[in-house]
C-alpha positions, 0 to 999 in steps of 0.5 A: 504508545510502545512498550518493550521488554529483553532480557536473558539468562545463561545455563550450561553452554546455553542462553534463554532469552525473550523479547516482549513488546506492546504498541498501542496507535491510534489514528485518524484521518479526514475526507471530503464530506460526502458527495451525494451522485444519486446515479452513481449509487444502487438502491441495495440489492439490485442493479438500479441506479439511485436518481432524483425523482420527477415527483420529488417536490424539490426536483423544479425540472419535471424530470427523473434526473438519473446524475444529479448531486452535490458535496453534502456538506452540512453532514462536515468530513467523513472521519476515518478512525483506527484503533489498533493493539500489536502485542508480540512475543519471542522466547527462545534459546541459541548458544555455542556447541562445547567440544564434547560435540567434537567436529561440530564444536564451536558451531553456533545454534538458535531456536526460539518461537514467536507469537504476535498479535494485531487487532483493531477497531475501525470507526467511519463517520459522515457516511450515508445510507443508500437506502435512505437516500433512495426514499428521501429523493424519491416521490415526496409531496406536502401532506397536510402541509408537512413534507412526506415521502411516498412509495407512490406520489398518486397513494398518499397512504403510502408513507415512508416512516421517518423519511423526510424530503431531500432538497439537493437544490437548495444551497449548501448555506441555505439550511436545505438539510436540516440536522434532524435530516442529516442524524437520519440519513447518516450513520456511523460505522465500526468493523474489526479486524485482526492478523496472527502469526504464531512462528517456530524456528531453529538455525544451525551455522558452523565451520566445515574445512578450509580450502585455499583461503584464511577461513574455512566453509561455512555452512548454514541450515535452518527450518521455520514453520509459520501459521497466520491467519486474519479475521475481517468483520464487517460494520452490518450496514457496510456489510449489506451494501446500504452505504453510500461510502465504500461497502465491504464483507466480512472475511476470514482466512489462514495458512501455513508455511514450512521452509528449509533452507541451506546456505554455502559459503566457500572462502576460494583464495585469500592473500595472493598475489591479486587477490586480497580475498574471493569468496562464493555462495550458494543457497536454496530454499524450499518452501511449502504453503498449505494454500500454493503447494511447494516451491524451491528457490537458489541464490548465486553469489562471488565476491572478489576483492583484489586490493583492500581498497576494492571489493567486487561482488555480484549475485543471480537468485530466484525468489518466491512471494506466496499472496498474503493473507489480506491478498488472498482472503480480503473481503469485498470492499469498496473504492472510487478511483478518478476515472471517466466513462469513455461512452460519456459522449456527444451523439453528433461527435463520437466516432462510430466505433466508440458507439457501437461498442459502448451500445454493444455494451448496454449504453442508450446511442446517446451516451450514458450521461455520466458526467461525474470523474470517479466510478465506483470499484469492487475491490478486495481479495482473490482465494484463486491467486498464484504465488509471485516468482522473481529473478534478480541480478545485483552487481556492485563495487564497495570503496574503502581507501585505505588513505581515507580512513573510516569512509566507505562507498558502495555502488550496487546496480540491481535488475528484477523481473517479477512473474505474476505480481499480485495487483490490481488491474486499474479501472483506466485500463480496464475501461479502455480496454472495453472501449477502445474506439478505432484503436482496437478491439473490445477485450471482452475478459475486461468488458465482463468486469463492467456493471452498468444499470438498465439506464446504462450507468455504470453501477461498479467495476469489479477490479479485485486482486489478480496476478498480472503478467509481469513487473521489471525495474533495474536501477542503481543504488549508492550508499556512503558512510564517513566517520571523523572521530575528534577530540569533541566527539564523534562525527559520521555523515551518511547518504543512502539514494537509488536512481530509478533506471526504469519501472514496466508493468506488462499488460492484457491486451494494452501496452506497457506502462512505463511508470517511471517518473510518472504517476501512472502506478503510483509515485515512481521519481527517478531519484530518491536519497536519504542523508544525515550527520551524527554526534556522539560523545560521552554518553551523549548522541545527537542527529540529523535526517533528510529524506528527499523525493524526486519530481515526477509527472502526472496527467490530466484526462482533461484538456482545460483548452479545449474544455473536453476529456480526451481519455478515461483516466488521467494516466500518462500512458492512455494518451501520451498527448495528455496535458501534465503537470511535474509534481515537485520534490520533497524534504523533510528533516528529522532530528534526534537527541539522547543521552545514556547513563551508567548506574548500578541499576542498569543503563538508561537511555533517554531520547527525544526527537522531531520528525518533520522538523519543518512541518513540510507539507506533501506535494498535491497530487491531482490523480490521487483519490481523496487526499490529492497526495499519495500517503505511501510516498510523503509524511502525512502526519506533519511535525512529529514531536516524541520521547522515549525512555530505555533501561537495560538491566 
């Protein structure tokens, strides 16, 4: 549900206006039922593994089993539920300077402050309790004929209170877990959360002189100042580490910002013989973090338009992200990436050095004997990170033939260099760095990240934000617009696309990872466009959307030929001989209609639309955790049905 509120009201050479809004979401998303790895959990607050005891009256092997488990799907999927108010408000002033202001007459001036607000309930259900877990598949014996855990299988005085014998062995249809177990190893989570911004600003733009064109110098300053701040408070057993899916701290966080920017726009020539119109511009900011200290940042730019038809234009600037305030200040959370053990092997077979180190690094000479794909990660926010720093270069022509009228198109190539990128290392990366075989070295920054049980398991990977060493992109983006007014209406077509030239991301001690048209940091296809066509006539407006994604490739950690692994993670640029698969394109289409009417009280506007029209599914993505897509890249939600009502006064 959104609601919105505008208006203003003029005094003097003066205007006071507001704007006020309020979106309510709530949402829900589904996983897998739980999968209960007893070796990939920890009894809470050590550094042992969970594993299935040689005294539990379900284990028929005799043995402590330190990786055993199976898809609990009698507890049904684990739900993910948000509930989130935004409120948000902005009031301010702007207007024009009258002519008492004399040279500054006719210069156009804001100020105004905004306010808003984001909090929410977070529900999780379907979890389990590591705790529980570790009592249920531990020493348990029939007592008096009634199954019973035990601290010690020889104490039979040593019961654990409302624990109840875990089977894991016998089926998942075969009534094995019974509900009153499923009630008593589960649990359902709330945690709550909330992000502020509370801004002040004002903006000054006037005219100075003109030199040798048809308009004059502008300039343009302003000043912002920004305070944010955001709160986390953890679900208590979450909190404590005790559930089995995703564990993470509560937290707290702020800053605040100034900035102060001026922009110079310099008309040069106009109407001369080659030269319709060539401008340029010049802009710095400077911007002070109470968390970063002060950062200054330039813009260059010339635009140049030798006929009508024809505009040229390019720009140099230096750019400047301080870490936000979930970057910074995010408490430790859970994840589980698809990722493999490198020291899961075969003593006959392993070569000596992958050994060696993976002995080195508190793994028995037989291996770890984890067989799972996924390991757990820390995640969660970095209180130590530096600011981001970009250069970026743009070039690019704009096409609007005089003999086409109403047609327009731009062509504009873009080039970015990103110092410092706040991201995450990845458990793939880090993994092989630590265990890199014949192939290099041990690094031993990333071997310190690794946790592994007194069994050699690996307990988790601590792979929380960090700035790493550089990102580069460069690509082409093409936009066209068309508009043909006729006697039933007005009708425009549009095509927005970017073509991906590349996408590297440097890294310590491993080569660069070209992302583009692979899945390695995350969807990267090479083309991507949006195009639709609109109506409008009387009052009455319709449209049309499609957005397309382009293929792209993700890999395989493994060879389902030779039935092996041959790296940790399915990452194409862990092993260029990976098995792959393309991952096809995607479309969807929206479409959208409205009309708006005049009355003495106002102007209404009536709209309606549906988004996914088709109900296209999004692609499978086999690398992606959990959902087997990537949410950032395709429309989860399906066919979309909405309405809304606007009236101006």
């Amino acid at each position: 549900m959104q609601i919105y509120s505008g208006g203003d009201t003029r005094f003097g050479f003066a205007r006071g206006y507001y704007e006020a809004s309020y979106v309510q979401r709530h949402s829900q998303q589904n996983a897998a039922p739980m999968p209960l790895n007893p070796g990939d959990y920890t009894y809470p607050g050590t550094k042992t593994a969970i594993f299935v005891s040689r005294d539990s009256m379900w284990n028929p092997f005799g043995e402590d089993l330190k990786f055993a488990g199976r898809r609990l799907v009698e507890f049904g999927n684990r739900t993910y539920t948000q509930d989130l108010d935004t409120f948000r408000i902005v009031t301010g002033v702007d207007g024009t300077l009258p002519d008492q202001f004399g040279p500054l007459h006719g210069w156009y001036w804001d100020g105004s402050v905004n306010f808003g607000r984001t909090s929410g309930t977070f529900t999780t259900a379907g979890a389990i309790r590591n705790s529980r877990i570790a009592a249920a598949v531990g020493p348990s014996k029939k007592i008096n004929g009634v199954p019973t855990c035990l601290r010690d299988i020889n104490d039979d005085t040593s019961v654990i209170p409302g624990c109840v014998p875990l089977n894991l062995f016998g089926g998942p249809d075969n009534g094995s877990i019974d509900p009153n177990q499923i009630q008593g190893l589960g649990f359902t989570g709330t945690s709550r959360a909330f992000d502020q911004l509370f801004s002040v600003d004002a903006n000054v733009t006037g005219e100075l002189f003109p030199i040798a064109a048809d308009r004059a110098v502008s300039l343009a300053v302003g000043y912002e100042f920004r305070r944010q701040l955001g709160s986390q408070i953890a679900d208590p057993i979450a909190a404590s580490g005790d559930s089995a899916d995703f564990n993470f701290a509560s937290t707290s966080g702020k800053f605040n910002a100034n900035e102060a920017y001026a922009e110079l726009l310099v008309p040069l020539l106009a109407n001369a013989p080659g030269v319709s119109d060539l401008e340029a511009s010049v802009a710095g900011r400077y911007v002070n973090y109470s968390t970063f200290g002060g950062k200054f940042t330039y813009k260059f730019g010339a635009r140049y338009t030798p006929v009508p038809d024809l505009t040229i234009r390019g720009t140099y600037s230096t750019a400047f992200r301080a870490p936000s305030i979930s970057e910074l200040y995010l408490g430790n959370s859970e994840t589980a990436p698809t990722v493999r053990d490198p020291c899961t092997f075969d003593p006959a077979t392993v070569p000596a050095a992958l050994q060696a180190q993976c002995v080195a690094g508190g793994v028995p000479s037989i291996g770890s004997g984890d067989t799972g794909n996924q390991e757990l990660a820390h995640i969660g926010g970095n209180p130590n990170l530096k600011a981001e720093t970009a250069r970026i270069f743009t070039a690019g022509v704009v096409l609007q033939p005089q003999i086409v009228r109403n047609l327009s198109i731009t062509v504009d190539y873009y080039h970015t260099v990103v110092d410092d990128p706040v991201g995450t290392i990845g458990l793939a990366t880090i993994l092989k760095g630590c265990y890199p075989g014949a192939s290099g070295t041990p690094f031993q920054k990333y071997c310190d990240l690794i946790t592994r049980s007194t069994d050699g398991l690996i307990l988790f990977v601590n792979d929380f934000n960090t700035n790493l060493r550089q990102i580069r992109t460069a690509g082409i983006d093409l936009a066209m617009r068309y508009a043909v007014p006729t006697e039933v209406g007005r009708f425009g077509l549009s095509f927005d696309g970017n073509w991906l030239a590349y996408f590297d991301r440097d890294q310590d001690h491993a080569p660069t990872i070209h992302g583009k048209g692979t899945f390695d940091l995350g969807a990267l296809p090479a083309i991507k466009f949006n195009t639709g066509v609109t109506w409008s006539f009387a009052g009455f407006n319709a449209g049309a959307l499609g957005r397309y994604v382009g293929t792209f490739k993700e890999c395989s950690a493994f060879d389902w030929d030779a039935l092996s692994y041959l790296s940790v993670g399915g990452l194409c640029w862990l092993d260029p001989k990976a098995p792959s698969r393309q991952v096809g394109h995607n479309f969807t289409v929206d479409l959208n209609a409205g009309y708006t009417l005049t009355s003495p009280a106002g102007r209404t506007t009536l709209a309606v639309g549906v988004n996914n029209v088709f109900n296209e599914a999004p692609q499978f993505v086999y690398a992606a955790p959990l959902a087997n897509s990537d949410p950032n890249t395709y429309d989860f939600v399906g066919r979309f049905v909405y309405g809304r009502v606007q009236h101006a006064f």
